[in-house]
Backbone as XML, in Angstrom:
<?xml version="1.0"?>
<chain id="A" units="angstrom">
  <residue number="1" name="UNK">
    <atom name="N" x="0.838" y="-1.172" z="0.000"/>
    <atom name="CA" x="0.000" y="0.000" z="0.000"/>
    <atom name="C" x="0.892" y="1.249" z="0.000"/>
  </residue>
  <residue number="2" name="UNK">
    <atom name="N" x="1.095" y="1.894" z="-0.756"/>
    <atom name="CA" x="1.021" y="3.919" z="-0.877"/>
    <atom name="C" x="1.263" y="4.468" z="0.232"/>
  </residue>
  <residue number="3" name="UNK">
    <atom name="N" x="1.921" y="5.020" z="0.654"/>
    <atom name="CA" x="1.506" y="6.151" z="1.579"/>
    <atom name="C" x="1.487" y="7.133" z="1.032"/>
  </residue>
  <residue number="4" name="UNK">
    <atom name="N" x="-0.011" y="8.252" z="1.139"/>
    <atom name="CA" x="0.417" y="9.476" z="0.895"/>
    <atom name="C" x="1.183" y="10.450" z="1.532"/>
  </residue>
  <residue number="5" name="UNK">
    <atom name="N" x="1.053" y="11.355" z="0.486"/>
    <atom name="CA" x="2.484" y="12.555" z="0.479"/>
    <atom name="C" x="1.648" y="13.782" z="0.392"/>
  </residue>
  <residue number="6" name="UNK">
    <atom name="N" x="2.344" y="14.174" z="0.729"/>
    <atom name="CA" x="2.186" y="15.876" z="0.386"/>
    <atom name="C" x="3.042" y="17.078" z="0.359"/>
  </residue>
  <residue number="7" name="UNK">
    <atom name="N" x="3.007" y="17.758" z="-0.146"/>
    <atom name="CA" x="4.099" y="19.041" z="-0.051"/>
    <atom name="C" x="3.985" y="20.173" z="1.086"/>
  </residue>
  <residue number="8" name="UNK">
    <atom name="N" x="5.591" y="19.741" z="1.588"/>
    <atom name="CA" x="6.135" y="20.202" z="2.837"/>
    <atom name="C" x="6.592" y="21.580" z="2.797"/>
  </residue>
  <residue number="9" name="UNK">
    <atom name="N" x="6.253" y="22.719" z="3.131"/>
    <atom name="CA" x="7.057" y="24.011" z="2.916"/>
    <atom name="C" x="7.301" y="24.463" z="4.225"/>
  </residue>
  <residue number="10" name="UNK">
    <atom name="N" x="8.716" y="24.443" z="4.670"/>
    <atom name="CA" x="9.901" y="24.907" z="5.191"/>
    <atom name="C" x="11.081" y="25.584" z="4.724"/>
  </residue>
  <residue number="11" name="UNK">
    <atom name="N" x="12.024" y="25.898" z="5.574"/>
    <atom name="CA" x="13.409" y="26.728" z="5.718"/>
    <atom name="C" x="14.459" y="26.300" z="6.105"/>
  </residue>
  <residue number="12" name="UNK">
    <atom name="N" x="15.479" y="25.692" z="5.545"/>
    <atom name="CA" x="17.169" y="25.224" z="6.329"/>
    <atom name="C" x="17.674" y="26.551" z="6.056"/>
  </residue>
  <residue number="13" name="UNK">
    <atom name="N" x="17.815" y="26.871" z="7.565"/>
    <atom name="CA" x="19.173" y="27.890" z="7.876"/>
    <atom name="C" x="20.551" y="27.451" z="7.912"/>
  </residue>
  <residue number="14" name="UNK">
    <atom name="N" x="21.335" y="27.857" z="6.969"/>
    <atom name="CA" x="22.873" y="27.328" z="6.989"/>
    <atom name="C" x="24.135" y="27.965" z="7.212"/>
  </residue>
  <residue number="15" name="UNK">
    <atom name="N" x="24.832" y="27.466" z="7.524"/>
    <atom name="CA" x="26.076" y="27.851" z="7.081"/>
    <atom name="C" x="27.427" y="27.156" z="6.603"/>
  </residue>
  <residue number="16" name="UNK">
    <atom name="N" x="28.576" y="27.935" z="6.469"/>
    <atom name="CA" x="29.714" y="27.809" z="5.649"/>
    <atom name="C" x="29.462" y="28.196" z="4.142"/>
  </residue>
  <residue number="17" name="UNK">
    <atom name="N" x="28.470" y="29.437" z="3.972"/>
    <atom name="CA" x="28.689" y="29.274" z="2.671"/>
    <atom name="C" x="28.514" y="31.033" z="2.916"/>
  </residue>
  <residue number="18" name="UNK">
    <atom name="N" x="29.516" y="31.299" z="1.888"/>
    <atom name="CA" x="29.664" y="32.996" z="2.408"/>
    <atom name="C" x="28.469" y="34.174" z="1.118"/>
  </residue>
  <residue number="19" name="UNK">
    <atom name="N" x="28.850" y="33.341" z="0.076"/>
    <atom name="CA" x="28.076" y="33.605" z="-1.243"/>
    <atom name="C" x="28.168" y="32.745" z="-2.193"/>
  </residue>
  <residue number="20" name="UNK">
    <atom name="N" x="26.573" y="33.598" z="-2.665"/>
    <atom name="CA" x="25.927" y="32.363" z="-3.998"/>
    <atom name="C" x="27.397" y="32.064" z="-5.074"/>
  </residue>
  <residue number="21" name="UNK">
    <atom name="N" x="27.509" y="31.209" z="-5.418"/>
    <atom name="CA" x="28.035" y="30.646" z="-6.786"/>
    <atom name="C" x="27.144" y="29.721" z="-7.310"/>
  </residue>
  <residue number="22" name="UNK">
    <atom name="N" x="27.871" y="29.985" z="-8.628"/>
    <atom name="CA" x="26.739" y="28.344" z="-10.054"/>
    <atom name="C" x="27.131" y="27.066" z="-9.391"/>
  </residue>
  <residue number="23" name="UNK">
    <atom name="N" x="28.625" y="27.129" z="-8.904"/>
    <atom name="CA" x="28.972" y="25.468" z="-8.050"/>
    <atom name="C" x="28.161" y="24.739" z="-7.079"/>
  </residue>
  <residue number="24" name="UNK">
    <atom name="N" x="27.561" y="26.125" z="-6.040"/>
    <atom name="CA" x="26.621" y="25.904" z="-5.120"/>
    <atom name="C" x="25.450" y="25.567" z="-5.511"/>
  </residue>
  <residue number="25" name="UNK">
    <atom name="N" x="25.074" y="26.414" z="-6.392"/>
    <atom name="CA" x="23.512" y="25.870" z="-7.257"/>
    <atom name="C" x="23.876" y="24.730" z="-8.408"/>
  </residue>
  <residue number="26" name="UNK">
    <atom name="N" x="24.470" y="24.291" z="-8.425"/>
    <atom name="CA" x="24.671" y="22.858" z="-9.693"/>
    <atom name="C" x="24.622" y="21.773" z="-8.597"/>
  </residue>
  <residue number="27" name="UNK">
    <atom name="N" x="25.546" y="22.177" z="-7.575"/>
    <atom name="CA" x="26.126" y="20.897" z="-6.120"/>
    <atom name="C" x="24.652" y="20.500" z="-5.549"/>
  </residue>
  <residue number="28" name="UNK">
    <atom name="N" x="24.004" y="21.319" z="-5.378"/>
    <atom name="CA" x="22.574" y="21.663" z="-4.419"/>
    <atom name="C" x="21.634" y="20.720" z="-5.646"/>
  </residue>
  <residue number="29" name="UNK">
    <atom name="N" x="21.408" y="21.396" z="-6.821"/>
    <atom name="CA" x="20.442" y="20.704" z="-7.957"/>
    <atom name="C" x="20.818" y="19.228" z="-8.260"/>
  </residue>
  <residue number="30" name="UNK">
    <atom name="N" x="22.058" y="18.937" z="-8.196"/>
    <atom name="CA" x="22.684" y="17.324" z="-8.211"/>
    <atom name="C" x="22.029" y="16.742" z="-6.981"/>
  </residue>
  <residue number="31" name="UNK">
    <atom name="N" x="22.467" y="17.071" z="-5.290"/>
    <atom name="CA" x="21.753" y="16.521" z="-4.641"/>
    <atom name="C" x="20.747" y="16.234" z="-4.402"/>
  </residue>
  <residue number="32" name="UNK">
    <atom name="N" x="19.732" y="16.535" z="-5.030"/>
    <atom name="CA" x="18.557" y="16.243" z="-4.843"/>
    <atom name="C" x="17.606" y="17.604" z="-4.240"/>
  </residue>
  <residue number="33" name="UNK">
    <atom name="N" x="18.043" y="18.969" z="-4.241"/>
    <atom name="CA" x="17.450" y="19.868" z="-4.063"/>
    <atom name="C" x="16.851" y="20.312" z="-5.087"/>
  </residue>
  <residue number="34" name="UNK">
    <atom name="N" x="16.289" y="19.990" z="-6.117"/>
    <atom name="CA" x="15.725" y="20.529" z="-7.056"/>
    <atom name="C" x="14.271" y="21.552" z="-6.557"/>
  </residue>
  <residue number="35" name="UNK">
    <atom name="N" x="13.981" y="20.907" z="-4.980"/>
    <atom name="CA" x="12.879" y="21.369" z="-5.079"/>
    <atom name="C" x="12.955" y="22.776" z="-4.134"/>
  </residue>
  <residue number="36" name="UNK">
    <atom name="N" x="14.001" y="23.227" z="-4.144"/>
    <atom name="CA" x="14.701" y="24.142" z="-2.836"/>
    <atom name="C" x="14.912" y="25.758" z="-4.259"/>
  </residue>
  <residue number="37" name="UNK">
    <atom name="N" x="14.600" y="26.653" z="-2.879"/>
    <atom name="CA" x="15.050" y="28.170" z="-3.699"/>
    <atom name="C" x="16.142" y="28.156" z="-2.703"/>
  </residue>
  <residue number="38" name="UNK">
    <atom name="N" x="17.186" y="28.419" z="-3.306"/>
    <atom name="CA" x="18.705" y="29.248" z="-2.216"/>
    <atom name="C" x="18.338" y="30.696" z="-2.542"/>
  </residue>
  <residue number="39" name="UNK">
    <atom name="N" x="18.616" y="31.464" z="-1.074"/>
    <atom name="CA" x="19.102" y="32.365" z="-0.819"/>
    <atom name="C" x="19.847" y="33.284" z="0.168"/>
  </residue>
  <residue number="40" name="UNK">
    <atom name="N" x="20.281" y="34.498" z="0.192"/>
    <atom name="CA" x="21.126" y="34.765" z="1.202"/>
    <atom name="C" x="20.641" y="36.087" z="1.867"/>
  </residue>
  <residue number="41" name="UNK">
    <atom name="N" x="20.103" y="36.123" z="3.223"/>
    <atom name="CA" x="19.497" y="37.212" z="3.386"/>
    <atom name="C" x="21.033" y="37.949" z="4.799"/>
  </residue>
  <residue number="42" name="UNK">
    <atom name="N" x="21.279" y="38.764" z="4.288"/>
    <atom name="CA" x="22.387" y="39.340" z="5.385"/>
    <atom name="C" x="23.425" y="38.600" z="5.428"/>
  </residue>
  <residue number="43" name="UNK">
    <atom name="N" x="23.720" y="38.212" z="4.432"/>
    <atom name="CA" x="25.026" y="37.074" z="3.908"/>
    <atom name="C" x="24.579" y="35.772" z="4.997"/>
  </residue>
  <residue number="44" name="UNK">
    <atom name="N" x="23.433" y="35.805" z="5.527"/>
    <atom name="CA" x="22.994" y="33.864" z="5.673"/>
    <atom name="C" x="22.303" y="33.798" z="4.834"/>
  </residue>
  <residue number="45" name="UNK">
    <atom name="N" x="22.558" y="32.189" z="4.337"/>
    <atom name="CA" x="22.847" y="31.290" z="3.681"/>
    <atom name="C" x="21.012" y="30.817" z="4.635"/>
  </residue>
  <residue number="46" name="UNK">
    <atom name="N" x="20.439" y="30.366" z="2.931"/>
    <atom name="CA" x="19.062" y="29.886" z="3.492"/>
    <atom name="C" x="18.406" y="28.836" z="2.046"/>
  </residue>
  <residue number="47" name="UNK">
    <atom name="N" x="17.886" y="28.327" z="2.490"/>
    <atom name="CA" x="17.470" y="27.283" z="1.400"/>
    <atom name="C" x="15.518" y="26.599" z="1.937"/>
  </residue>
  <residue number="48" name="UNK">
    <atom name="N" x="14.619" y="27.449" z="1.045"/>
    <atom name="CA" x="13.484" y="27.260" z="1.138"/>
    <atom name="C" x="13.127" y="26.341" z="0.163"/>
  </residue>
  <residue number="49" name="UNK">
    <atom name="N" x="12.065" y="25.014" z="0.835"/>
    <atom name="CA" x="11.843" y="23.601" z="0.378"/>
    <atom name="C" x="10.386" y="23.816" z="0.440"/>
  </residue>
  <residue number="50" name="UNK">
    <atom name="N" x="10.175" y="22.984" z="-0.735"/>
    <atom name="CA" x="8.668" y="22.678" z="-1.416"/>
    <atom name="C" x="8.493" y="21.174" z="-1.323"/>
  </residue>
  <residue number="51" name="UNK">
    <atom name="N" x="8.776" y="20.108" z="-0.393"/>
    <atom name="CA" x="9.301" y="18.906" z="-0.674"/>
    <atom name="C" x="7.784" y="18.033" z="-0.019"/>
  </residue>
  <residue number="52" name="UNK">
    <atom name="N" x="8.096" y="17.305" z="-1.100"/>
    <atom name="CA" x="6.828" y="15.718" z="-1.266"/>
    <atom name="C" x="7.101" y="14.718" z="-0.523"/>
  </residue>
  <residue number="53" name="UNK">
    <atom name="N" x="6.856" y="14.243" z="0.783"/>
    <atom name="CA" x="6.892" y="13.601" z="1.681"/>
    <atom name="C" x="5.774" y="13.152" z="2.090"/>
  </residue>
  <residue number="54" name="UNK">
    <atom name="N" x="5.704" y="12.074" z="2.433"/>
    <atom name="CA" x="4.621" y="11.281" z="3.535"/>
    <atom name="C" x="4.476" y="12.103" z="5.070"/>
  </residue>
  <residue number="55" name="UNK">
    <atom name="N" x="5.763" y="12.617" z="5.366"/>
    <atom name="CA" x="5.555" y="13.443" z="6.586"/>
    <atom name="C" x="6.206" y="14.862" z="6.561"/>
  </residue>
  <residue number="56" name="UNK">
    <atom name="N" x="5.755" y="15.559" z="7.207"/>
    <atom name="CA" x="7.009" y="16.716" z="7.523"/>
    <atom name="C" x="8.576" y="16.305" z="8.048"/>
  </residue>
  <residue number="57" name="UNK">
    <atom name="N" x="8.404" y="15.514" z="8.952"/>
    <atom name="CA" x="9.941" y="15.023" z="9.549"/>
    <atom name="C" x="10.155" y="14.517" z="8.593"/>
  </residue>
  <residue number="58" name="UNK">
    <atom name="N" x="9.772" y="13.429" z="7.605"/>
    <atom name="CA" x="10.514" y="12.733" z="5.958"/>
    <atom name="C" x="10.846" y="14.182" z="5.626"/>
  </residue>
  <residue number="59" name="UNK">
    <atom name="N" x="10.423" y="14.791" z="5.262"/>
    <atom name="CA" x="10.591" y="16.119" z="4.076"/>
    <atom name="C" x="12.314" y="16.820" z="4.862"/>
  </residue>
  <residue number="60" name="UNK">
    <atom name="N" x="11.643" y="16.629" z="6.346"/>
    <atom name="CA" x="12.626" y="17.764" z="6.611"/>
    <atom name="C" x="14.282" y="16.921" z="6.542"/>
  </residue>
  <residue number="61" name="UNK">
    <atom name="N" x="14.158" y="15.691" z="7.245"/>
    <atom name="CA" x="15.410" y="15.246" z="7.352"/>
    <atom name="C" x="15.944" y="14.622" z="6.019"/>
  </residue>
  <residue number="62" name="UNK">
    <atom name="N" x="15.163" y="14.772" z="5.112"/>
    <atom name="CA" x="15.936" y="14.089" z="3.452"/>
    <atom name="C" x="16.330" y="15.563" z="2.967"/>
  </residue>
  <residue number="63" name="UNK">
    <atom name="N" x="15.218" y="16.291" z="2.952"/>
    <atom name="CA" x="16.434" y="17.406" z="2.787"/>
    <atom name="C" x="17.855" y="17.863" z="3.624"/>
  </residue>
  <residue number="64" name="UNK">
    <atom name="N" x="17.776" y="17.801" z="5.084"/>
    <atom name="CA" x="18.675" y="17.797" z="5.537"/>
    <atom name="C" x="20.489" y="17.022" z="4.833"/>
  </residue>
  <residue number="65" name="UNK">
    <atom name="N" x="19.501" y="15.615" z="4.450"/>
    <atom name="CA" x="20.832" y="14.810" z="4.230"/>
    <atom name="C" x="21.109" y="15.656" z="2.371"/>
  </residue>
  <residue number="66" name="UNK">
    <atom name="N" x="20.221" y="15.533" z="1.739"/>
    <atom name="CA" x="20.661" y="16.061" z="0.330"/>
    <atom name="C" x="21.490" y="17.504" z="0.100"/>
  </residue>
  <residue number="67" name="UNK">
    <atom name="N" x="21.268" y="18.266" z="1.052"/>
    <atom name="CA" x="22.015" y="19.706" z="1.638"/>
    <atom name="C" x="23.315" y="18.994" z="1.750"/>
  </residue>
  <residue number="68" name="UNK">
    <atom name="N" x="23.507" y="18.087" z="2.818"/>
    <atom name="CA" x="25.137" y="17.717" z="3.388"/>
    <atom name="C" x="25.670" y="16.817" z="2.803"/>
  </residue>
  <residue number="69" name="UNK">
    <atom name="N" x="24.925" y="16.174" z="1.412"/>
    <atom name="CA" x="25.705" y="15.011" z="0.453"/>
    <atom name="C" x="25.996" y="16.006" z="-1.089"/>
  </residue>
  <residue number="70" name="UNK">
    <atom name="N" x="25.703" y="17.474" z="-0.684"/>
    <atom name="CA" x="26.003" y="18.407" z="-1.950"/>
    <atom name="C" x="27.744" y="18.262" z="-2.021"/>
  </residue>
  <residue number="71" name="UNK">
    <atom name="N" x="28.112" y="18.163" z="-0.260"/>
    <atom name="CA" x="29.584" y="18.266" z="-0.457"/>
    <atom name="C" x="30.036" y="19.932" z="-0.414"/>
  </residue>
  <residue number="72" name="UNK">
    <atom name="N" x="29.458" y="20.812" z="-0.216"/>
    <atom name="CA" x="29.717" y="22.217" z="-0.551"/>
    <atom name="C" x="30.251" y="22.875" z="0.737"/>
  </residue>
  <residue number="73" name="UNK">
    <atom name="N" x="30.283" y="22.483" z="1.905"/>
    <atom name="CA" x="30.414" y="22.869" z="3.354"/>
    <atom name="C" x="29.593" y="23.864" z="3.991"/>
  </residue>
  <residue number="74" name="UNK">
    <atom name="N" x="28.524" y="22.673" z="3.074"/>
    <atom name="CA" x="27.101" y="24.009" z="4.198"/>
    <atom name="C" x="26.703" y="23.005" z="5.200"/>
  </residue>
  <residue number="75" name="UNK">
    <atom name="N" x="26.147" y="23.756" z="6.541"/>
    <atom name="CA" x="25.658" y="23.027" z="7.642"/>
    <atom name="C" x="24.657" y="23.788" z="7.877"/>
  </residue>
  <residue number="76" name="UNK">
    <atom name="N" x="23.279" y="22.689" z="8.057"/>
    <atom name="CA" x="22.044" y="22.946" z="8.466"/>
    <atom name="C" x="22.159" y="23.103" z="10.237"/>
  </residue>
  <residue number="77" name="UNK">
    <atom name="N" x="21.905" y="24.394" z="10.496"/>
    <atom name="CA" x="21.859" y="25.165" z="11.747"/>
    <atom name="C" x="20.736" y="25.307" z="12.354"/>
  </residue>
  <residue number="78" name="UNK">
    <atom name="N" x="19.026" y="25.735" z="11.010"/>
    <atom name="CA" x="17.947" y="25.568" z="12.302"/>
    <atom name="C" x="17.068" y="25.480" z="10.948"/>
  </residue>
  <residue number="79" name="UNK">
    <atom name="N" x="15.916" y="24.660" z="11.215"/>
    <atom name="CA" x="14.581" y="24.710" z="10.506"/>
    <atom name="C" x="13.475" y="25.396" z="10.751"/>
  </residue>
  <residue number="80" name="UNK">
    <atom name="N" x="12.938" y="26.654" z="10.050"/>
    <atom name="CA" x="12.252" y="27.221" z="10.249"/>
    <atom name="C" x="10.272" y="26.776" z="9.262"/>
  </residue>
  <residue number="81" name="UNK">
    <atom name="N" x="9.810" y="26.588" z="10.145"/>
    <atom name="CA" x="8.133" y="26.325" z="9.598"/>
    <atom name="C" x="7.089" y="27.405" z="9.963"/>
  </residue>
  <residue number="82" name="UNK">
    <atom name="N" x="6.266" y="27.847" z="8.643"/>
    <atom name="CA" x="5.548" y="28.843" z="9.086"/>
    <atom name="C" x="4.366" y="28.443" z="9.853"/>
  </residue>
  <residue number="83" name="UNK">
    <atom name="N" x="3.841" y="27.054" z="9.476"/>
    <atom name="CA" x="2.706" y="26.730" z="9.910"/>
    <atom name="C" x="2.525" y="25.290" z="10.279"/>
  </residue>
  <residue number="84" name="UNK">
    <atom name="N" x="2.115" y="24.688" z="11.580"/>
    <atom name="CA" x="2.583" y="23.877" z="11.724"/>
    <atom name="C" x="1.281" y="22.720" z="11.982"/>
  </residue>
  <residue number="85" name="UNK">
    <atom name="N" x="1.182" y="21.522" z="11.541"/>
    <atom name="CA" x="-0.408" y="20.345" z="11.486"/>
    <atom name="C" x="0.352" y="19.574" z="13.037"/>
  </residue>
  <residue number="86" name="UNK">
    <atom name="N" x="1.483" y="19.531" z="13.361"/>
    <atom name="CA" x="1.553" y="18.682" z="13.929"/>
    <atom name="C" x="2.316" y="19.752" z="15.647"/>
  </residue>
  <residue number="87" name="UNK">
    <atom name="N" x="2.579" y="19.545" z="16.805"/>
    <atom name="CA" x="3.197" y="20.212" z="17.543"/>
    <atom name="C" x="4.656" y="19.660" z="17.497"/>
  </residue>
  <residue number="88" name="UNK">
    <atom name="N" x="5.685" y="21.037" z="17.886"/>
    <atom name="CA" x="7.194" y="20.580" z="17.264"/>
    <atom name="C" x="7.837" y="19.262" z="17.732"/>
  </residue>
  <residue number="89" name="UNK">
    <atom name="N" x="7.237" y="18.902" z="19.140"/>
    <atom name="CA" x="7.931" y="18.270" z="19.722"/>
    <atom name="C" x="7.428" y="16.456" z="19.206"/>
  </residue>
  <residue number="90" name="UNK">
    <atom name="N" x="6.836" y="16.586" z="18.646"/>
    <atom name="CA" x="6.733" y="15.065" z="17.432"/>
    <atom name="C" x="8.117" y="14.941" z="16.792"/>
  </residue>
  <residue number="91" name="UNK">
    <atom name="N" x="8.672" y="16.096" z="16.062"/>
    <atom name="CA" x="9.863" y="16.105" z="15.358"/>
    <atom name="C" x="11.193" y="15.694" z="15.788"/>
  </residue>
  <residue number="92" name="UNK">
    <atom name="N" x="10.675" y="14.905" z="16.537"/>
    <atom name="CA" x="12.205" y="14.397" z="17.850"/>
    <atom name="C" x="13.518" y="13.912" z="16.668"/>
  </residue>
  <residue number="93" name="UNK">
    <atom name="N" x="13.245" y="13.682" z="15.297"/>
    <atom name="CA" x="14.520" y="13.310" z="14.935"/>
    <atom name="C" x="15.475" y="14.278" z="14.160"/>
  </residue>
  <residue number="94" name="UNK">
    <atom name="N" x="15.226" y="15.049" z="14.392"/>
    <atom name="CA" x="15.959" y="16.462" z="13.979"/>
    <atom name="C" x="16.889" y="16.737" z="14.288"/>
  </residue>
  <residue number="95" name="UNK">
    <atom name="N" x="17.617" y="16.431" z="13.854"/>
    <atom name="CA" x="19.014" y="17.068" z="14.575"/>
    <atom name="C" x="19.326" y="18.322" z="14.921"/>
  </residue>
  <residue number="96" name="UNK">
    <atom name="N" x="18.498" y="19.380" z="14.385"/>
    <atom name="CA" x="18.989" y="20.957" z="14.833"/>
    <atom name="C" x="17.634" y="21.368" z="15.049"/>
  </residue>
  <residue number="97" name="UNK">
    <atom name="N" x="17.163" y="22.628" z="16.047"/>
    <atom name="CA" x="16.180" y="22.823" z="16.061"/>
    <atom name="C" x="15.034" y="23.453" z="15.356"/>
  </residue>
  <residue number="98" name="UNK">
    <atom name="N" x="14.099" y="23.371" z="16.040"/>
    <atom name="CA" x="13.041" y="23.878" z="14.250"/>
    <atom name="C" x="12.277" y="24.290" z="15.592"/>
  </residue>
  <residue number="99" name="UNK">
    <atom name="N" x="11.702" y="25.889" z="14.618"/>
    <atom name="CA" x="11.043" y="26.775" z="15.272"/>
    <atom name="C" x="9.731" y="26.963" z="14.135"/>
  </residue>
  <residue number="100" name="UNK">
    <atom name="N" x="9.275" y="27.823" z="15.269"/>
    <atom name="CA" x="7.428" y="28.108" z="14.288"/>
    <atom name="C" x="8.075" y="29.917" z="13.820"/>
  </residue>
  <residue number="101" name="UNK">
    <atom name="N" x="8.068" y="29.858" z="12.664"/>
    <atom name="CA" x="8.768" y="31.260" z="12.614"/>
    <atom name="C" x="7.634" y="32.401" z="11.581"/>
  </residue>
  <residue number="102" name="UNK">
    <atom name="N" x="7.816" y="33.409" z="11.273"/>
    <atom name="CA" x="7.172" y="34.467" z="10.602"/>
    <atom name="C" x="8.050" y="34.318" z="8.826"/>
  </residue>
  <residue number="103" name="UNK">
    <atom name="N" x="8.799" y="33.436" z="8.873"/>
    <atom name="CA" x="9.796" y="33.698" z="7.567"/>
    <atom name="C" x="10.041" y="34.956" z="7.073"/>
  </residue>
  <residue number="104" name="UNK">
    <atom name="N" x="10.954" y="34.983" z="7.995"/>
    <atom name="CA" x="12.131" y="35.819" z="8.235"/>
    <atom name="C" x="13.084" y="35.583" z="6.684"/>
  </residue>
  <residue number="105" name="UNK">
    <atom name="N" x="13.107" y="34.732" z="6.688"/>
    <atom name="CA" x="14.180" y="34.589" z="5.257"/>
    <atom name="C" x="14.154" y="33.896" z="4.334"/>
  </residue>
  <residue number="106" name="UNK">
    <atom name="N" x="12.520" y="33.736" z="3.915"/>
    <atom name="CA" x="11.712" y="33.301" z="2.742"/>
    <atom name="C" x="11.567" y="34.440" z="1.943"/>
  </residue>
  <residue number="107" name="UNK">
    <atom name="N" x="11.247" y="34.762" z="0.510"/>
    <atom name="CA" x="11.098" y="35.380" z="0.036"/>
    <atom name="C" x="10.118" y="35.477" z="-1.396"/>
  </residue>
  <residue number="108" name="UNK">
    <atom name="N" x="10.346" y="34.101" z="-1.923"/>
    <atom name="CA" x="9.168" y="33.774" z="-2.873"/>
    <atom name="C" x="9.430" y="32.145" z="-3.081"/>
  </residue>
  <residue number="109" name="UNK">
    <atom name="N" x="8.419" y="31.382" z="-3.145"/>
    <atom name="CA" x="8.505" y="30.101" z="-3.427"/>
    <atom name="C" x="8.819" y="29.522" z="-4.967"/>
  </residue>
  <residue number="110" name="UNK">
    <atom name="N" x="9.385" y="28.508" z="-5.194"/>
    <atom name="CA" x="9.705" y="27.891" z="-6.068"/>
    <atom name="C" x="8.882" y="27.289" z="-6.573"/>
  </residue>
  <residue number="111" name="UNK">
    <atom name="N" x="8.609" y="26.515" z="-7.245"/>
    <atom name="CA" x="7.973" y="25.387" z="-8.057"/>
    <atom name="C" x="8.598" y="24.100" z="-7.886"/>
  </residue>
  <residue number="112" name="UNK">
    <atom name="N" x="8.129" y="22.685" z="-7.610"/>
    <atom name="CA" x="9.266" y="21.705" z="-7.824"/>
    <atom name="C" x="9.338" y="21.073" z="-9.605"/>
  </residue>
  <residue number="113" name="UNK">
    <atom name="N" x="10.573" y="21.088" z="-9.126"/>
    <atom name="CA" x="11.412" y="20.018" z="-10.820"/>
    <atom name="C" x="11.944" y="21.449" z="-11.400"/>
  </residue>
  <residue number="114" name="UNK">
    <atom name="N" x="12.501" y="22.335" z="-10.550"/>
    <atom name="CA" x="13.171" y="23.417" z="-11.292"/>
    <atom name="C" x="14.225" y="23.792" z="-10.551"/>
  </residue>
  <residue number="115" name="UNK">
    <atom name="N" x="15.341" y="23.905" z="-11.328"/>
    <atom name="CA" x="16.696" y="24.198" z="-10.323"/>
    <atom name="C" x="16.837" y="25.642" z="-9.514"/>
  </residue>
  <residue number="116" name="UNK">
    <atom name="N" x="17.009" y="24.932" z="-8.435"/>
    <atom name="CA" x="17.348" y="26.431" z="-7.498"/>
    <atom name="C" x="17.840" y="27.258" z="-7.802"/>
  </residue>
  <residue number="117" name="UNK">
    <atom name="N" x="17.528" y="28.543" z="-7.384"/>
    <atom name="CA" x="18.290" y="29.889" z="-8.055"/>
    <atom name="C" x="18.762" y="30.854" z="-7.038"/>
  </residue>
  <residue number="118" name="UNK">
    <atom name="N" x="19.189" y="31.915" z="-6.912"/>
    <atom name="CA" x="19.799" y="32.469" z="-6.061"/>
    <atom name="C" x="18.773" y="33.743" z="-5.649"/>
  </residue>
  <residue number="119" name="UNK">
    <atom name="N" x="18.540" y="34.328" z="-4.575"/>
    <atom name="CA" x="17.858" y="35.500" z="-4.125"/>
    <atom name="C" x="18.437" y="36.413" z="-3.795"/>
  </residue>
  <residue number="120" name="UNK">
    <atom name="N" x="18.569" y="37.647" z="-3.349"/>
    <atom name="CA" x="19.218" y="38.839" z="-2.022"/>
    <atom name="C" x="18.260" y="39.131" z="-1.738"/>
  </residue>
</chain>
């Protein structure tokens, strides 16, 4: 049997990455971020996800790993969600913390199956 999915919209806050390059957006679109907008608000490093998961925690921690198998030396620092179906503390497998936030450093959403692009 299927499980359904649905599309997850969240925020990985990162770092080690000081500014956009095409390396960063090719590294990011190879890993499996296709469905992610990069951008950099106050020189952080942010990467907003549109991602198709059975759960929010699936969505959040496969993106997590596809961010850190880019190879680029970015590190996911905090997950930000504007709106939340479930309370945070379900999300126990997270490795960094995730807040209920105002998106702070969202700026326009993507579409999925289109390569990430860069914002200011």
């Amino acid at each position: 049997m299927n499980k359904k999915t649905m599309v997850y919209n969240f925020t990985l806050i990162l770092s080690g990455l000081s500014e956009p390059t095409e390396n960063i957006d090719g590294a990011l679109y190879e890993a499996g971020c296709s469905d992610a907008l990069l951008g950099f608000r106050n020189r952080t490093p942010y990467l907003e996800f549109d991602r198709n998961a059975s759960s929010l925690e699936s969505a959040i921690l496969s993106s997590i790993r596809d961010v850190e198998s880019a190879d680029i030396g970015a590190k996911v620092e905090q997950v930000e969600i504007e709106e939340l179906s479930a309370p945070l503390d379900v999300l126990t497998k997270i490795p960094v913390p995730v807040i209920k936030n105002e998106r702070a450093f969202s700026s326009k959403k993507t579409s999925a199956k289109k390569k990430p692009h860069f914002v200011s």
